[in-house]
DRENGU-641572 format. One record per residue (C-alpha): residue number from 1; x, y, z. Coordinates in nm, 3 decimals. Last residue first. Layout:
{atom NUM {X Y Z}}
...
This chain:
{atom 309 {-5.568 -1.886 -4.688}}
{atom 308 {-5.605 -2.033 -4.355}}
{atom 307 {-5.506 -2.400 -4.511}}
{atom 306 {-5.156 -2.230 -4.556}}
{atom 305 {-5.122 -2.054 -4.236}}
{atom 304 {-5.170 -2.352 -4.027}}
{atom 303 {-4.941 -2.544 -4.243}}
{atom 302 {-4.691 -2.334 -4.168}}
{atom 301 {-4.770 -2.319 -3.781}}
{atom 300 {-4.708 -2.698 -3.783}}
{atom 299 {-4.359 -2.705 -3.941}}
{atom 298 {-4.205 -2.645 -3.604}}
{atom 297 {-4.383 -2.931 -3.407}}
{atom 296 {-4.270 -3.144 -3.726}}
{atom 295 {-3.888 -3.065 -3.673}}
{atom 294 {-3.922 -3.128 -3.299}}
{atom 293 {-3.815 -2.828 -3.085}}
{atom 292 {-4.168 -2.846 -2.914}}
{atom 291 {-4.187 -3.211 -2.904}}
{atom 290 {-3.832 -3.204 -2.770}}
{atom 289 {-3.946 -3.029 -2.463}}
{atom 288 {-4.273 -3.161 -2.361}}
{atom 287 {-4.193 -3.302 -2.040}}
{atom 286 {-3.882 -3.121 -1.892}}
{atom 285 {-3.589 -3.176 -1.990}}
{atom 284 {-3.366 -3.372 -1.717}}
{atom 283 {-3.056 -3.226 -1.523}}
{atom 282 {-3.281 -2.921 -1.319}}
{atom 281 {-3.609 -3.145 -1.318}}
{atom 280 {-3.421 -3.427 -1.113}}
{atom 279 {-3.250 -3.193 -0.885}}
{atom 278 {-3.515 -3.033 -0.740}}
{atom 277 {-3.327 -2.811 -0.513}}
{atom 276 {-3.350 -2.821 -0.136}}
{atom 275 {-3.090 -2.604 -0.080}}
{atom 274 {-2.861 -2.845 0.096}}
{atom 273 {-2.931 -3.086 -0.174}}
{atom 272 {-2.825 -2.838 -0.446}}
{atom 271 {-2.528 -2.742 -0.232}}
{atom 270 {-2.430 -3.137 -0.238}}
{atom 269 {-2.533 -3.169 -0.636}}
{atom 268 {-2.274 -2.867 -0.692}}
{atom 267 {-2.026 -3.001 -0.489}}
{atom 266 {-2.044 -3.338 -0.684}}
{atom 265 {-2.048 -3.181 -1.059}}
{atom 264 {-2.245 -3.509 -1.201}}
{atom 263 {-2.516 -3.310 -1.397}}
{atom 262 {-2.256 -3.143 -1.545}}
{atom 261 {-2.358 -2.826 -1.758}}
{atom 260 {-2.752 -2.844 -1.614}}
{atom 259 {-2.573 -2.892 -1.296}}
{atom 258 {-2.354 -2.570 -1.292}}
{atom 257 {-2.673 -2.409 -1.409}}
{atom 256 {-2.877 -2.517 -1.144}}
{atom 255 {-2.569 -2.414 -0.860}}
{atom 254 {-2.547 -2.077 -1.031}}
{atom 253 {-2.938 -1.986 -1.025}}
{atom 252 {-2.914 -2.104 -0.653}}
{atom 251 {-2.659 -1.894 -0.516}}
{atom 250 {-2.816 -1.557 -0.639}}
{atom 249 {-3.137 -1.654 -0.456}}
{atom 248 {-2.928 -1.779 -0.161}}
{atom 247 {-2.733 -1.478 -0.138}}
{atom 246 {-2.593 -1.448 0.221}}
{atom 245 {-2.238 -1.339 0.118}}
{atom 244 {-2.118 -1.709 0.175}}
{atom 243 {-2.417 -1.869 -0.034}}
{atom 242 {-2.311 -1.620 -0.324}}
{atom 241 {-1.917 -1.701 -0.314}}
{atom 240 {-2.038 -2.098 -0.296}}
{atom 239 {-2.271 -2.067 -0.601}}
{atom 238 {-1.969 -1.852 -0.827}}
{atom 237 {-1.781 -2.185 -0.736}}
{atom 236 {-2.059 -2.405 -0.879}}
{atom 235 {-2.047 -2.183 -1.231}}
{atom 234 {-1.698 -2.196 -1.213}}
{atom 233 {-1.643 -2.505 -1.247}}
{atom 232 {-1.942 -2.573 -1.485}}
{atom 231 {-1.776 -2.405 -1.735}}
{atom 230 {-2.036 -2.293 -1.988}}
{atom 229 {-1.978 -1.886 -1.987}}
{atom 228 {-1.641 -1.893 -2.063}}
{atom 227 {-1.480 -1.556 -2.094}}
{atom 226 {-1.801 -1.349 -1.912}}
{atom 225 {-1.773 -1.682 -1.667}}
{atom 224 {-1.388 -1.586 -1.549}}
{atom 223 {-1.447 -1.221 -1.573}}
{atom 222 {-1.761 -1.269 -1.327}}
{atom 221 {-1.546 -1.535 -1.141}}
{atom 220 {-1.328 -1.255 -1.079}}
{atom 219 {-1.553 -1.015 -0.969}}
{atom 218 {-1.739 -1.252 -0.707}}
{atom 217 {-1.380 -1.368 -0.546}}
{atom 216 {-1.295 -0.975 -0.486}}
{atom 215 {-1.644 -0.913 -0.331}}
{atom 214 {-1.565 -1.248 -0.115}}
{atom 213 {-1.222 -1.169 0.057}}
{atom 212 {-1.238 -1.451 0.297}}
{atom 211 {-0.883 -1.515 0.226}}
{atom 210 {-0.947 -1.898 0.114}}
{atom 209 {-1.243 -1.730 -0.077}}
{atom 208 {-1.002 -1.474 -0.268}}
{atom 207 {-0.720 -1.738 -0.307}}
{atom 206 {-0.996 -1.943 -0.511}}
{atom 205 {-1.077 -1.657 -0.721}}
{atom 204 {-0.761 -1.587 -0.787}}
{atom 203 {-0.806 -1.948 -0.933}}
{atom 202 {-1.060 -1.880 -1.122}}
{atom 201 {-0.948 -1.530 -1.284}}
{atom 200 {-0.656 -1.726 -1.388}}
{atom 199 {-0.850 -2.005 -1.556}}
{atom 198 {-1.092 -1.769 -1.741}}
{atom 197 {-0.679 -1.619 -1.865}}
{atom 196 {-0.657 -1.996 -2.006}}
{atom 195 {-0.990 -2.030 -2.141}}
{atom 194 {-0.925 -1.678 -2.360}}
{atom 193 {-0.591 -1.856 -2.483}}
{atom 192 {-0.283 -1.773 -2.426}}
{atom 191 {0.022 -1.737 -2.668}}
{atom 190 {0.117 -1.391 -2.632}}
{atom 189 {-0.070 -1.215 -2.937}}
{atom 188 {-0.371 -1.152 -2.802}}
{atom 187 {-0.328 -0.912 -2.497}}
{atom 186 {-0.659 -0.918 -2.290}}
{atom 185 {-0.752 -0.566 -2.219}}
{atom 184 {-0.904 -0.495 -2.565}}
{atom 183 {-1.219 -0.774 -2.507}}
{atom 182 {-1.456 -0.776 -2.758}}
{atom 181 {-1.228 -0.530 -2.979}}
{atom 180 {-0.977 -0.654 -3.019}}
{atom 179 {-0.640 -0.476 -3.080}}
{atom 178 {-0.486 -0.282 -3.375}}
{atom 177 {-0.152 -0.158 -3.358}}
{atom 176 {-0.139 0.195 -3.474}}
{atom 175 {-0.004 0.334 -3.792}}
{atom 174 {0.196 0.679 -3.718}}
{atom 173 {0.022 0.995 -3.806}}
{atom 172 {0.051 1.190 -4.097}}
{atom 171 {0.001 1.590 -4.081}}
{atom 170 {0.280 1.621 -3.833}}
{atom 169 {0.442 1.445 -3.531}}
{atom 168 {0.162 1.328 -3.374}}
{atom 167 {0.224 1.083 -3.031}}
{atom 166 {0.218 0.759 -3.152}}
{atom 165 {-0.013 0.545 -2.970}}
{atom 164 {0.048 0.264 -2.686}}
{atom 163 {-0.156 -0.019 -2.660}}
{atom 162 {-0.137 -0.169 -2.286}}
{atom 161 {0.093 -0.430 -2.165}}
{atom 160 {-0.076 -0.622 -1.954}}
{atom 159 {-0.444 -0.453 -1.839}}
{atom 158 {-0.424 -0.593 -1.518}}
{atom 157 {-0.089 -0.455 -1.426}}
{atom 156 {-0.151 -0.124 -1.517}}
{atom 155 {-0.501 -0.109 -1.406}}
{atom 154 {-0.328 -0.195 -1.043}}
{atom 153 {-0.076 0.078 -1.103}}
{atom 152 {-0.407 0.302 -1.167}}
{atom 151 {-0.552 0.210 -0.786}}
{atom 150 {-0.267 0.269 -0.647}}
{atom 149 {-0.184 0.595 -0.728}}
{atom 148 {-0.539 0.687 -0.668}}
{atom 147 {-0.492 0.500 -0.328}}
{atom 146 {-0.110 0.714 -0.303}}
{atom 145 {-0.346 1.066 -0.344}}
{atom 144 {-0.591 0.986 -0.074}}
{atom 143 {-0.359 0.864 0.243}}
{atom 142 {-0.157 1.162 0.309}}
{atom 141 {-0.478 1.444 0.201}}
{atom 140 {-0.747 1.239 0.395}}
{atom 139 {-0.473 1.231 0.720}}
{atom 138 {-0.440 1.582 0.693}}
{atom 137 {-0.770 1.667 0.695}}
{atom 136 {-0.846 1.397 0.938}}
{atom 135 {-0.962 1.029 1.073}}
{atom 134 {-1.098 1.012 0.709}}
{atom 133 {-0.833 0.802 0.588}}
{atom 132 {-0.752 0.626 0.877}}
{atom 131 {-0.768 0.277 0.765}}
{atom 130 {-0.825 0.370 0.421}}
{atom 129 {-0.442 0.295 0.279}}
{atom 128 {-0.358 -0.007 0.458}}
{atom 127 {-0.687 -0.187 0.351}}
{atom 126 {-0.548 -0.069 -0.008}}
{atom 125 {-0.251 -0.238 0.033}}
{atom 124 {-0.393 -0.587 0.179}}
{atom 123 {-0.619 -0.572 -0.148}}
{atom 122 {-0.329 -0.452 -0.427}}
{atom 121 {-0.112 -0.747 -0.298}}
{atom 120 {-0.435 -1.002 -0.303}}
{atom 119 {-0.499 -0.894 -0.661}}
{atom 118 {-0.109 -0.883 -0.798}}
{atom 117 {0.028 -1.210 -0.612}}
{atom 116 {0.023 -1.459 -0.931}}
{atom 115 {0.121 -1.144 -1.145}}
{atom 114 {0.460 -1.173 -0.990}}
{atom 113 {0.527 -0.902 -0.793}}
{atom 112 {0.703 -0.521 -0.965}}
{atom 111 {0.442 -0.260 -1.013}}
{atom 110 {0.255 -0.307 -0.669}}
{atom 109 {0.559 -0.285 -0.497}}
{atom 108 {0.599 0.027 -0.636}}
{atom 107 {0.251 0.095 -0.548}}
{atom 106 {0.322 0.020 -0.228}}
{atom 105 {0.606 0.211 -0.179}}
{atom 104 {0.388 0.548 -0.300}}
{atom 103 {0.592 0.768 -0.569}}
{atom 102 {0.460 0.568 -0.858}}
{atom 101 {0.668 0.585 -1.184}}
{atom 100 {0.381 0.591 -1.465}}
{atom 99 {0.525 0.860 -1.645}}
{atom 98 {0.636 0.711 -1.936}}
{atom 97 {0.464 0.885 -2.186}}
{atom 96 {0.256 0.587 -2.314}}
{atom 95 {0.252 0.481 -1.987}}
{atom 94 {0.090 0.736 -1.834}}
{atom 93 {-0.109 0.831 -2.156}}
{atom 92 {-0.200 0.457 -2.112}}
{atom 91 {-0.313 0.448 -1.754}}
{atom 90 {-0.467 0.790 -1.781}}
{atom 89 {-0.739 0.563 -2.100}}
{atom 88 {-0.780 0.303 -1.801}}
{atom 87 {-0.854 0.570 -1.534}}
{atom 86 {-1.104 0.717 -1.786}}
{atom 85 {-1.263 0.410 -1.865}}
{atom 84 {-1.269 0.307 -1.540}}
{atom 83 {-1.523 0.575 -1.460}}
{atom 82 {-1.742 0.517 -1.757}}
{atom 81 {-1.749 0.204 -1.625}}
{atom 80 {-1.803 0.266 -1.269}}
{atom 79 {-2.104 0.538 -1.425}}
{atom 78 {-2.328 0.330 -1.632}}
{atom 77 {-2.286 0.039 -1.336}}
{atom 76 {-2.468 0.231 -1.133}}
{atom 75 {-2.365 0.352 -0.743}}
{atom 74 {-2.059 0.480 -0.860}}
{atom 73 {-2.055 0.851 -0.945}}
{atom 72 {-2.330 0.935 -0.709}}
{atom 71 {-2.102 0.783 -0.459}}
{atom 70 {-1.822 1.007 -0.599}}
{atom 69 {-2.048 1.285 -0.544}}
{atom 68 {-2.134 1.239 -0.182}}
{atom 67 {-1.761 1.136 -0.105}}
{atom 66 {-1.606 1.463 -0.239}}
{atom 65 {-1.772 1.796 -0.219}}
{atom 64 {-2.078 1.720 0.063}}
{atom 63 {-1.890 1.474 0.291}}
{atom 62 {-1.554 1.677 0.273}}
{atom 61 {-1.723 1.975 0.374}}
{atom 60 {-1.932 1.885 0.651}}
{atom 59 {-1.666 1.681 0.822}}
{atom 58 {-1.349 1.905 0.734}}
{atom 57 {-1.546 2.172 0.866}}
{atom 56 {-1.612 1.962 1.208}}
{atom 55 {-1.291 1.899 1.218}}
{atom 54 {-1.157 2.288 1.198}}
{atom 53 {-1.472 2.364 1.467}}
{atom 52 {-1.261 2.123 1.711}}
{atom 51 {-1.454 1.794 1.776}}
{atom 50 {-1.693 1.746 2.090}}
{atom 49 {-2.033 1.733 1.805}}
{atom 48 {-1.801 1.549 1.602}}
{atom 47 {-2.010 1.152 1.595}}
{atom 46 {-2.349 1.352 1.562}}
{atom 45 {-2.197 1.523 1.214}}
{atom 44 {-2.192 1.204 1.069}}
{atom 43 {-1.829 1.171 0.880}}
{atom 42 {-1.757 0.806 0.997}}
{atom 41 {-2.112 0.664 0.936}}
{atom 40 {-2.038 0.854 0.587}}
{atom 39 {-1.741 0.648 0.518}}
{atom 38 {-1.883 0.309 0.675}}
{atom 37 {-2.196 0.346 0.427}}
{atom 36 {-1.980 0.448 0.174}}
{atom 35 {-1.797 0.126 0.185}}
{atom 34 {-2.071 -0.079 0.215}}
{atom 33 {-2.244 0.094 -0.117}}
{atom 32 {-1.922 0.050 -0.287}}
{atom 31 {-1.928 -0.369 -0.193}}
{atom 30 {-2.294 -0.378 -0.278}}
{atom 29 {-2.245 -0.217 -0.636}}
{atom 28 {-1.928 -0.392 -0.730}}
{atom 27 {-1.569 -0.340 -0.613}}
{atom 26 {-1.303 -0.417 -0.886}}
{atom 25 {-1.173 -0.042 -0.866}}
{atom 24 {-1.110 -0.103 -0.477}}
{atom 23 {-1.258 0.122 -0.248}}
{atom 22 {-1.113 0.408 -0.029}}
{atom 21 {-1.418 0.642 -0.130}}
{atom 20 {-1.219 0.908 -0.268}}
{atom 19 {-0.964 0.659 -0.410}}
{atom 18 {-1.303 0.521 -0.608}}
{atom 17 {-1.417 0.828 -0.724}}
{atom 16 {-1.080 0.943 -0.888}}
{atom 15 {-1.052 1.306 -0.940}}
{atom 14 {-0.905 1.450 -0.614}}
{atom 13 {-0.667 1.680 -0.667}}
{atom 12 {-0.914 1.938 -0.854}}
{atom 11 {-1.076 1.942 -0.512}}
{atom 10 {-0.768 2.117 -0.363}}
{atom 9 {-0.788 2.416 -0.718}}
{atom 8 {-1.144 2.453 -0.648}}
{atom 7 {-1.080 2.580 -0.282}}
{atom 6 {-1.138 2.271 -0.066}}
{atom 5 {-0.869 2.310 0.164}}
{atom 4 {-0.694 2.587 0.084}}
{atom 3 {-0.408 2.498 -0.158}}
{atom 2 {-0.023 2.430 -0.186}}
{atom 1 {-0.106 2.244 0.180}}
């Protein structure tokens, strides 16, 4: 170790929340809360009380320094993205300096598949990675650092080919590209549409149920639907991912609104039986509908008003 164990300078080699935890950067709320949940089950004092004194240390200390706070980090959704943001804005000083060369064989690997295998590559890579992460000190500081390593290649790759600035030479700066802002991760000027990368998050999708890997599924049909939020496609497969994690509730809003898109989506009208969904209100408007987005329904307050005067 160039450092004691958790002197300020050690801890100052472990920035990234989600490496800490040994937890993908896609992971949502329930799948980081899972994944601490194992972490700290690990790193209960009551499962080292026959350890060495140096283990139990490592135990105590690692809990309270590291996985605590990067929990606290991640639990809300104000702090993953302010989170990613950082690892995204790394990933392009990296890049822009070239200096993104990974050290870690996976994450060389990681660099170089076909985009087709990216997400199920960087999953099976990063269940590598935590299996014994917190078995030990030493086995925290081997498998740690190549997750973080990881976990930016994958940014790399998902982000395409990111925006890189001019570094300053002087007074004047070098014009910079500009890129969208409603979404600045998909490249623009490639040839494919918004509907077309929806598509891609669907079908990795797809792979991610087939693989029983349903927090990875979820997040992509998330990106898919926050492209194209009226495809009833992936509406009904958002449904199935929710029914298989035991969400019924969550299941349910999907399956209506896959129906009220195409009331003839077959899966979705199978789940819908299954659930016990009334189908006919979900695909018809309900009774008094039009007469309340009727042109005369509208004009009525305004003559309300004027024989008030």
């Amino acid at each position: 170790m160039s450092q004691p164990a958790f002197s300020p300078a050690w801890l100052n080699r472990y920035t990234d929340p989600y490496a800490i935890l040994g937890v993908s950067v896609a992971a949502d709320e329930r799948r980081i809360l899972k994944r601490y949940r194992v972490v700290a089950k690990r790193l209960h004092p009551d499962a080292h009380i026959d350890t060495p004194a140096e283990q139990q240390a490592f135990v105590s200390q690692v809990f309270s320094k590291l996985v605590n706070p990067a929990y606290q980090r991640l639990k809300l959704e104000k702090g993953r993205s302010e989170v990613l943001a950082t690892l995204r804005f790394k990933v392009r000083r990296l890049t822009r300096d070239g200096q993104l060369q990974p050290s870690d064989h996976l994450s060389r690997q990681l660099l170089d598949i076909p985009e087709a295998e990216v997400e199920l590559f960087y999953e099976h890579a990063l269940e590598q990675l935590i299996g014994d992460q917190y078995a030990s000190l030493s086995a925290f500081e081997a498998n740690t650092p190549p997750i973080a390593e990881l976990n930016l290649v994958y940014l790399r790759r998902k982000m395409g080919d990111p925006v890189i600035r001019e570094k300053r030479t002087g007074l004047i700066t070098a014009p910079v590209p500009k890129t969208s802002v409603a979404n600045p991760e998909l490249p623009k000027d490639n040839g494919i549409s918004g509907v077309a990368y929806a598509d891609r998050h669907f079908q990795r999708a797809q792979e991610y149920l087939k693989a029983k890997a349903i927090p990875a599924a979820i997040q992509e049909l998330k990106d898919a639907l926050r492209i194209d939020p009226k495809n009833h496609k992936y509406h009904c497969l958002m449904g199935q991912a929710y029914l298989l994690s035991n969400l019924p509730g969550m299941a349910k809003v999907h399956f209506k609104q896959a129906l009220r898109l195409n009331p003839k989506n077959a899966v979705a009208l199978k789940y819908a039986q299954q659930l016990k969904l009334d189908i006919a209100s979900i695909i018809q408007p309900q009774p008094g509908a039009e007469a309340k987005s009727s042109p005369s329904s509208a004009k009525r307050p305004l003559f309300g008003r004027m024989f008030s005067k």
